[in-house]
C-alpha positions in Angstrom: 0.0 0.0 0.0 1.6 3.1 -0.9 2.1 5.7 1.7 -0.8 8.4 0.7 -2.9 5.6 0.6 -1.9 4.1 3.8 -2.5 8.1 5.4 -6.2 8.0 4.1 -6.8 4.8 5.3 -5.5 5.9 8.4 -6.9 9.1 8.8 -10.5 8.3 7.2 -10.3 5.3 10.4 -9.2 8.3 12.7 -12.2 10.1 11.3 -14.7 7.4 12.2 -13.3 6.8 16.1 -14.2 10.8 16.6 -17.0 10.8 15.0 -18.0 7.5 16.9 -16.6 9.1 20.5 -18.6 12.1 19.2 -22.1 10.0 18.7 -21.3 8.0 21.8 -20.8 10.9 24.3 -23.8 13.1 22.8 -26.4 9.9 23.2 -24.4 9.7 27.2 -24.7 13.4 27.9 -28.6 13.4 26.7 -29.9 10.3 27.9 -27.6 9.1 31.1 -25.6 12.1 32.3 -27.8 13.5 34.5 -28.9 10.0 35.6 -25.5 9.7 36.7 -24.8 13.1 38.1 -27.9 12.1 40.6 -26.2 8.7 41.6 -22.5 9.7 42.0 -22.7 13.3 43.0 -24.3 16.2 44.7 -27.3 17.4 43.1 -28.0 20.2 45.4 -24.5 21.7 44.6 -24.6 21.1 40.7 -28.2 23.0 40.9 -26.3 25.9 43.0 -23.4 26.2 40.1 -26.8 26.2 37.4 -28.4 29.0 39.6 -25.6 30.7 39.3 -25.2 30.6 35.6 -27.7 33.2 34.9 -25.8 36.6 35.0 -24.7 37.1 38.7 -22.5 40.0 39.5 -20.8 38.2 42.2 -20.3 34.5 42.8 -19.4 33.5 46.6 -18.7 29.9 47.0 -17.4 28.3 50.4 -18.0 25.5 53.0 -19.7 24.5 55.7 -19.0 28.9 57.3 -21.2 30.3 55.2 -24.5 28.1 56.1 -23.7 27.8 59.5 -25.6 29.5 63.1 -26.5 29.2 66.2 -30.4 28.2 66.7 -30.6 31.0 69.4 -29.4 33.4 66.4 -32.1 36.5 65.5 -30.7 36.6 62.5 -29.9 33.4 60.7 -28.8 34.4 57.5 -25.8 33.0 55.2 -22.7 34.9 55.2 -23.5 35.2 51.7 -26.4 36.7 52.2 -25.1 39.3 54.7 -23.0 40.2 52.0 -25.5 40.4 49.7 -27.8 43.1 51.7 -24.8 45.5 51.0 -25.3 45.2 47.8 -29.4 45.0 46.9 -29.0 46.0 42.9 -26.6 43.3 42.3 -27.1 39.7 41.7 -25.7 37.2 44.0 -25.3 33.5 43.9 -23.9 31.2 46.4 -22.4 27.8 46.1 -21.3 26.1 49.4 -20.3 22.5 49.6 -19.3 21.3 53.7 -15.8 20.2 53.9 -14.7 21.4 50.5 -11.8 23.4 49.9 -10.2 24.8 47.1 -9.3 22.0 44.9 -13.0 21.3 44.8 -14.0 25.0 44.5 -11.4 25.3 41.4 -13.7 22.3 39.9 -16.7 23.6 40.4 -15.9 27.6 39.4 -15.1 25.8 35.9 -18.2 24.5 35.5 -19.5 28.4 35.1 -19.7 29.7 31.6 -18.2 32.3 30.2 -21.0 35.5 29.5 -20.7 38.7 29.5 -21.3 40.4 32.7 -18.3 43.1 33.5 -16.8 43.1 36.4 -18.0 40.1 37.5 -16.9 39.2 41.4 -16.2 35.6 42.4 -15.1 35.5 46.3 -14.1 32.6 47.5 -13.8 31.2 51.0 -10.3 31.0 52.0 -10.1 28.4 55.1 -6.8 28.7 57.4 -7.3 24.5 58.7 -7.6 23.8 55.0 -3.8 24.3 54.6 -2.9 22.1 57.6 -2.4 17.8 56.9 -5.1 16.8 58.9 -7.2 18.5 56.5 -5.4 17.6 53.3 -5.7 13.9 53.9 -8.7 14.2 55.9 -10.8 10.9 55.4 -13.8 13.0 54.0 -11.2 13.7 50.6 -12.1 10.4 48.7 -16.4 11.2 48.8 -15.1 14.9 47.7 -13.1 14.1 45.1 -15.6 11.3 44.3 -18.3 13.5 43.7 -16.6 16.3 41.2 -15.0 13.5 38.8 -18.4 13.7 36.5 -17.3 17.1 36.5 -13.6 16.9 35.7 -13.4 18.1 32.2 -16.3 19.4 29.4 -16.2 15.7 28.0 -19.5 13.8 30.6 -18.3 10.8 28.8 -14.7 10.9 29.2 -15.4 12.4 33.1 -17.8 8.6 33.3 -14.8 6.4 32.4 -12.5 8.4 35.0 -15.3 7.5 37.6 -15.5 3.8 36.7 -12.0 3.4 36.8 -11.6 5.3 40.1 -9.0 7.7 38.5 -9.2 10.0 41.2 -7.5 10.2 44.8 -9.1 7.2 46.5 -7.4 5.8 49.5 -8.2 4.0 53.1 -8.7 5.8 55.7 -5.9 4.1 57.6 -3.7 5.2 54.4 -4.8 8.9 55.3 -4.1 8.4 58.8 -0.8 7.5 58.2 -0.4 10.3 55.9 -1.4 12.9 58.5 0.9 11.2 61.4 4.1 11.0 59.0 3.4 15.0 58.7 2.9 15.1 62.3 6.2 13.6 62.9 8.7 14.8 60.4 7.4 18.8 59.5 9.3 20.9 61.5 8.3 23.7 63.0 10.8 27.4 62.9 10.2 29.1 66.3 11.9 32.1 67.9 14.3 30.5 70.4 13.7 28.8 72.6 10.3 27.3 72.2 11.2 23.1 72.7 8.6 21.7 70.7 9.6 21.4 66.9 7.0 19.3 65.6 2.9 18.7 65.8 3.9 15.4 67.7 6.1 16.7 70.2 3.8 19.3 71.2 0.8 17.3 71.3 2.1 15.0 73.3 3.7 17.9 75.9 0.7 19.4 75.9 -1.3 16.2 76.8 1.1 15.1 79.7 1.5 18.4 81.3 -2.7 19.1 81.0 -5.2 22.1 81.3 -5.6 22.8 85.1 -8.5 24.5 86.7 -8.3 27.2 89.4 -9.2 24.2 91.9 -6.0 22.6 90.8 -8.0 19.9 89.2 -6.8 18.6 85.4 -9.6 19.5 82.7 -9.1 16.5 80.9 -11.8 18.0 78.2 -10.1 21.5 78.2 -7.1 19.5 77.6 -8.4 17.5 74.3 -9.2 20.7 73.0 -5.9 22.2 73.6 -4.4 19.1 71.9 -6.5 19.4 69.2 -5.6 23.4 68.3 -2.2 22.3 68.3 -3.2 19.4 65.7 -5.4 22.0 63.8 -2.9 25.3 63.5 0.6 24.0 64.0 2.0 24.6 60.8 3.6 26.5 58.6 2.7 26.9 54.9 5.1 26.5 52.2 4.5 28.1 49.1 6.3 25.2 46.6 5.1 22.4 48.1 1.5 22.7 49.8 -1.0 21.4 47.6 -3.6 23.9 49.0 -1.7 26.7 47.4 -1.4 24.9 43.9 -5.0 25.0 44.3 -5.9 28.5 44.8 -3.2 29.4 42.2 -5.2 27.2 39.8 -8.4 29.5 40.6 -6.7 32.6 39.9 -5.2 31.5 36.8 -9.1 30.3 36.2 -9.8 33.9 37.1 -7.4 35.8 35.0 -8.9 33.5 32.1 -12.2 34.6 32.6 -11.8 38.4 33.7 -12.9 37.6 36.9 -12.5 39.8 40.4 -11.4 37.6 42.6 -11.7 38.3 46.4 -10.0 35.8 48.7 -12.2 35.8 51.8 -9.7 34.5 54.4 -11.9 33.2 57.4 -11.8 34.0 61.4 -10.3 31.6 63.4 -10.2 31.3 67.2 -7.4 32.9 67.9 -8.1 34.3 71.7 -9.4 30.7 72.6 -6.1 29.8 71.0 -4.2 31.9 73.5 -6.0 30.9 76.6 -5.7 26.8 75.8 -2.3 26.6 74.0 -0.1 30.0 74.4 1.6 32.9 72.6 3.6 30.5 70.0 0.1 28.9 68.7 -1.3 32.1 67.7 2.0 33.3 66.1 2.2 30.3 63.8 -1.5 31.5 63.1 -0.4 34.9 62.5 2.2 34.2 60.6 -0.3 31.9 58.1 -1.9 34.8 57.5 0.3 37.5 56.9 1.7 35.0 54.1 -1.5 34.2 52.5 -2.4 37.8 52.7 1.3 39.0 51.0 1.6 35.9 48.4 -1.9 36.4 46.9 -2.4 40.2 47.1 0.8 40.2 45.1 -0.6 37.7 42.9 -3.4 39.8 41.8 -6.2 39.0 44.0 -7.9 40.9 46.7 -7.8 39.4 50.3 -10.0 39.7 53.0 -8.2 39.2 55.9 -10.4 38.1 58.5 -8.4 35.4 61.0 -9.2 38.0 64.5 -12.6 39.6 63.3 -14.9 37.3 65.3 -14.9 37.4 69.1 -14.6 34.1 70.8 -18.0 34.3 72.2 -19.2 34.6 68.9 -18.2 30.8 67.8 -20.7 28.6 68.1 -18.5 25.3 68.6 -17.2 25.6 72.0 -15.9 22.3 71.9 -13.9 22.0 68.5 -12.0 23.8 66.1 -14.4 25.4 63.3 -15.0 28.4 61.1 -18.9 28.5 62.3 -19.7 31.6 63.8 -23.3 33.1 65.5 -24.9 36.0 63.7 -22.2 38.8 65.1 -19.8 36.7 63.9 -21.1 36.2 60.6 -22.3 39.8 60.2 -18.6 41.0 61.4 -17.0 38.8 58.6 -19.4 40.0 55.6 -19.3 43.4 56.4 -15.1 43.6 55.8 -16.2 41.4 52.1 -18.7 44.0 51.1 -16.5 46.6 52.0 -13.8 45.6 49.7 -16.2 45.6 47.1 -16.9 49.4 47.3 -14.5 50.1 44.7 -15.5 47.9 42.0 -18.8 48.6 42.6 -19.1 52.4 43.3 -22.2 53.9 44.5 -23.7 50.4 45.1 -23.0 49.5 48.5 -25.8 50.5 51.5 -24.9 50.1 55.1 -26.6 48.0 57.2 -28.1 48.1 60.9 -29.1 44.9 63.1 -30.9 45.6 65.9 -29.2 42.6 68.5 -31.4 41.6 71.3 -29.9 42.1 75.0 -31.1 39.4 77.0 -31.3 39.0 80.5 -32.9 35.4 80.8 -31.6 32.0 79.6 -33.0 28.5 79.8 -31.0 25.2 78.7 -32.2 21.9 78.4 -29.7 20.1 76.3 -31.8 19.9 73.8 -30.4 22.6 71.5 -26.6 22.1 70.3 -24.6 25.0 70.8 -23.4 25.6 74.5 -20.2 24.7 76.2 -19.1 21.2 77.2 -21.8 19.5 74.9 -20.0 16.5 74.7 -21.5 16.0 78.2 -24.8 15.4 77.1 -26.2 11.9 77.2 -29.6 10.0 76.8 -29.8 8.2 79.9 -31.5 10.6 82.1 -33.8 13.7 81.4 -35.5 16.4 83.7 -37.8 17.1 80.3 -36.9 16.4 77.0 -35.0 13.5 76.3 -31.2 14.6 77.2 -29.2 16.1 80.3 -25.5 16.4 81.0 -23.7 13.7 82.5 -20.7 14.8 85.0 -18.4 12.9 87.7 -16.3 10.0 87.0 -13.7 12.1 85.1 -15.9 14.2 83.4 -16.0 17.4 85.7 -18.0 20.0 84.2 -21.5 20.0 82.9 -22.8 21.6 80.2 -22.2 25.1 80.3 -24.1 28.5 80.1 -21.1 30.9 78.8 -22.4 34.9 77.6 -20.7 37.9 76.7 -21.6 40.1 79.5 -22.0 43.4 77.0 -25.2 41.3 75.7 -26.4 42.0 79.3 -28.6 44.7 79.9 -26.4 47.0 82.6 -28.9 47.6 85.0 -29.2 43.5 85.2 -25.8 42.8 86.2 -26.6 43.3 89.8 -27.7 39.3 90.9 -27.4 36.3 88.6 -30.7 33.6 90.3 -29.7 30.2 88.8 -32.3 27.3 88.7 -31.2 23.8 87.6 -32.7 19.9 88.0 -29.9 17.2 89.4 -30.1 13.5 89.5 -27.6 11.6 91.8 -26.9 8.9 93.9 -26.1 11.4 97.0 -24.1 14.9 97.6 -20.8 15.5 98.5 -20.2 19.3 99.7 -18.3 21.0 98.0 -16.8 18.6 95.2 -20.3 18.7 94.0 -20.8 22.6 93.2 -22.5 25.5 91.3 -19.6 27.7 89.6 -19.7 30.8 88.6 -16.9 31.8 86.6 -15.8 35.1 84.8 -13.2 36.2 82.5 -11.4 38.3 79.9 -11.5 42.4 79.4 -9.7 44.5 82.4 -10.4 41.6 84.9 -8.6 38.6 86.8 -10.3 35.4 85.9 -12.7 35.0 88.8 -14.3 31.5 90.2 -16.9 31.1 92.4 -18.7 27.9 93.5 -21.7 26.5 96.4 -22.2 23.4 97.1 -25.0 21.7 95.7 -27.9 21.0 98.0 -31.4 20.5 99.1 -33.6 20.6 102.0 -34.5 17.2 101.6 -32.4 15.4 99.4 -33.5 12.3 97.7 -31.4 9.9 96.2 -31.6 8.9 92.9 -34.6 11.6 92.0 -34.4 14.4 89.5 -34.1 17.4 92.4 -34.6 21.0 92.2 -31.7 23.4 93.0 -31.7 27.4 93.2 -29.0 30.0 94.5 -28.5 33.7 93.6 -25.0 34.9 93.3 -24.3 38.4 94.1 -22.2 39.8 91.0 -19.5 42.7 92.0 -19.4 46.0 90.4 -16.0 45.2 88.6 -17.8 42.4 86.5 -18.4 45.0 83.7 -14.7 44.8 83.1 -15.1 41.6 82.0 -15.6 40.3 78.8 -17.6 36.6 79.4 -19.4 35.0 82.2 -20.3 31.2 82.5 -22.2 29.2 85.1 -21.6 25.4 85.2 -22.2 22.4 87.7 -18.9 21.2 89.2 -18.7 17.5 89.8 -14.9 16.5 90.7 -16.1 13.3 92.2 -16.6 9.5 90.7 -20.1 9.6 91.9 -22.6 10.6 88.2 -25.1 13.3 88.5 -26.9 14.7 85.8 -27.9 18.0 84.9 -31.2 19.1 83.4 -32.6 22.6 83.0 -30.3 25.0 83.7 -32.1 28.3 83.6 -30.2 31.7 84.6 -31.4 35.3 84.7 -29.8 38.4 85.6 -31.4 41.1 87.5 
């Protein structure tokens, strides 16, 4: 066969295979795409990214931040649509997906087409922990990455092979386990001299053995979990060549510069003053120093960044009990407001200010039926006042749940008396190890612990009982910053706790 003849015969074959792959992936796309899409991914995100097809001025797309808040919130809107009230003539759209980060944002920002709306805003959520191993090879990566592969590139059909043949970062969780402890162990950490603890490891385990202790002396065993735990989620130190997070969001902004997008970086809050208080000074520099990278190596890159790691108060975070970016409605108002106000440039003459009217509250009930207050890892099934749960203490676990308030969300003239009512279940009382504490902190003020023995008239064993005292507050208290009452319980004997219910006069 001569050699033009042996071309044509090649390229006429060539010819067919596209055209074939062509057929093939047009019959897949119409008739078993979406099929598909419903099975294998999220159809509640993909219907967010088609919302937002249609025009919108500004894109925000985030995690699990922006569609958090606290039940007890007034105001339960997104950060998104905080945002969004600053800016009433424009369109927003919203796409949130819990636990993503950017690799999975970069995915799903491609799946927008191009039009032609000018200065088009996308701001995306720009999460600290997100940089840190135990979020890089967190176990929830395989489901994420799982349900984006249909998504992968323009071709459904192509995207359907990669998802049959598992072509995408699928591994055990005992393989990601190891991959977080190897980072644990071997990335060191560059202090000022002369902080001992050079890696995630050795500071974990310091901080485990030497413990969180209570005024009484006592080791908080919970308080120090948590401690560990910051030191777990923070204790790094990014590296621009070699984090995989960073390749990411330089993906996006190459994405960006494609499609003559804004881009806004909103970099999240993060705990930093319950940092301090649980871990130290050299925790919230590494945290510090995160941030004045992210904030120099992407504004130099082109984008705008929010910089938002110490906007929301500690008070304002409605995990007490964990690390997280979910914040109560001051919290989430405080972090929109510094987004839309970067946004009064590009969009001149658009922004309107805002006013929430925040109640001040003076009485408080909780039953431990509503997540959100301190120490909720105490509450258990097992007994109940009303309802169906109450807080478990003794036998290790000290403190019950906890009713913890910002004290400028007290009316002044009701910070005279605190009367505290609560329901207790227990085998018998013990004086003082068994004890009502009042405890406050922060602002122009020592910390301050006060505590009375629990006890009744005519106690009965093993019968939900009704307790009452009235603490006498002191005039310094509006120095403070935050006030808790808990129940105390430093002995092996369990007593429950129902119905705590607190009001200031």
């Amino acid at each position: 066969m001569e050699k033009h003849s042996f071309l044509k015969y090649i390229g006429i074959r060539l010819a067919l295979l596209a055209l074939m792959l062509f057929v093939f992936n047009f019959i897949y796309t119409k008739f078993f795409y979406e099929n598909d899409l419903k099975e294998h991914s999220d159809m509640g995100m993909i219907q967010m990214i088609r919302n937002a097809e249609y025009k919108s001025d500004i894109i925000y797309i985030g995690e699990s931040s922006d569609v958090s808040y606290d039940p007890s919130d007034l105001y339960k809107n997104y950060i998104s649509q905080f945002i969004s009230e600053h800016y009433p003539e424009l369109r927003l759209a919203t796409i949130n997906k819990k636990a993503a980060h950017a690799g999975i944002y970069k995915v799903l920002l491609e799946q927008l087409p191009k039009d032609d709306t000018t200065n088009k805003v996308v701001i995306v959520t720009m999460n600290m922990r997100s940089f840190d191993a135990n979020w890089i090879y967190a176990k929830l990566e395989t489901p994420l990455q799982k349900i984006v592969t249909l998504l992968r590139t323009p071709i459904p059909l192509f995207n359907r092979f990669l998802l049959s043949f598992k072509a995408y970062d699928v591994k055990t969780d005992q393989e990601r386990e190891k991959q977080v402890k190897k980072r644990w162990r071997n990335d060191q950490l560059h202090f000022p001299p002369p902080f001992p603890d050079t890696t995630v490891r050795k500071w974990d385990n310091a901080m485990a053995k030497k413990g969180i202790i209570d005024d009484l002396g006592n080791r908080n065993q919970a308080e120090t979990e948590l401690a560990c735990h910051y030191i777990k989620a923070y204790a790094f130190q990014i590296d621009t060549l070699t984090n995989p997070r960073i390749h990411d969001f330089n993906e996006i902004i190459d994405l960006a510069e494609k499609r003559g997008w804004i881009l806004v970086f909103n970099l999240l809050a993060e705990n930093t003053q319950r940092a301090q208080q649980l871990v130290g000074d050299e925790l919230v520099w590494l945290m510090r120093q995160n941030r004045d990278l992210l904030v120099d190596y992407y504004t130099r890159k082109g984008a705008i960044v929010v910089d938002n790691l110490e906007t929301v108060d500690d008070m304002d975070y409605i995990d007490k009990d964990w690390t997280s970016e979910h914040y109560a409605e001051k919290g989430r108002i405080a972090v929109a407001q510094n987004v839309a106000n970067s946004l009064k440039e590009i969009f001149p003459g658009k922004y309107v200010d805002t006013h929430y009217a925040f109640r001040i509250e003076s009485h408080f009930s909780l039953n431990c039926e509503t997540y959100g207050w301190g120490q909720y890892q105490t509450v258990t099934t097992e007994q109940a006042y009303s309802g169906e749960k109450s807080s478990k203490t003794g036998n290790g676990e000290i403190y019950s749940i906890t009713f913890e308030w910002n004290i400028n969300h007290i009316p002044d003239s009701c910070l005279n008396e605190a009367h505290i009512s609560l329901r207790f279940f227990t085998n018998q009382l013990t004086g003082k190890d068994m004890a009502l504490a009042m405890q406050f902190e922060g602002g122009n003020i020592e910390p301050s612990f006060v505590a009375v023995p629990i006890s009744t008239p005519s106690f009965q064993p093993n019968q939900w009982e009704l307790f009452e005292h009235t603490f006498v507050l002191p005039k310094s208290i509006k120095s403070a910053e935050r006030i808790k009452f808990y129940v105390y319980n430093s002995t092996s004997n369990i007593m429950y706790v129902d119905d705590l219910d607190v009001r200031f006069e």
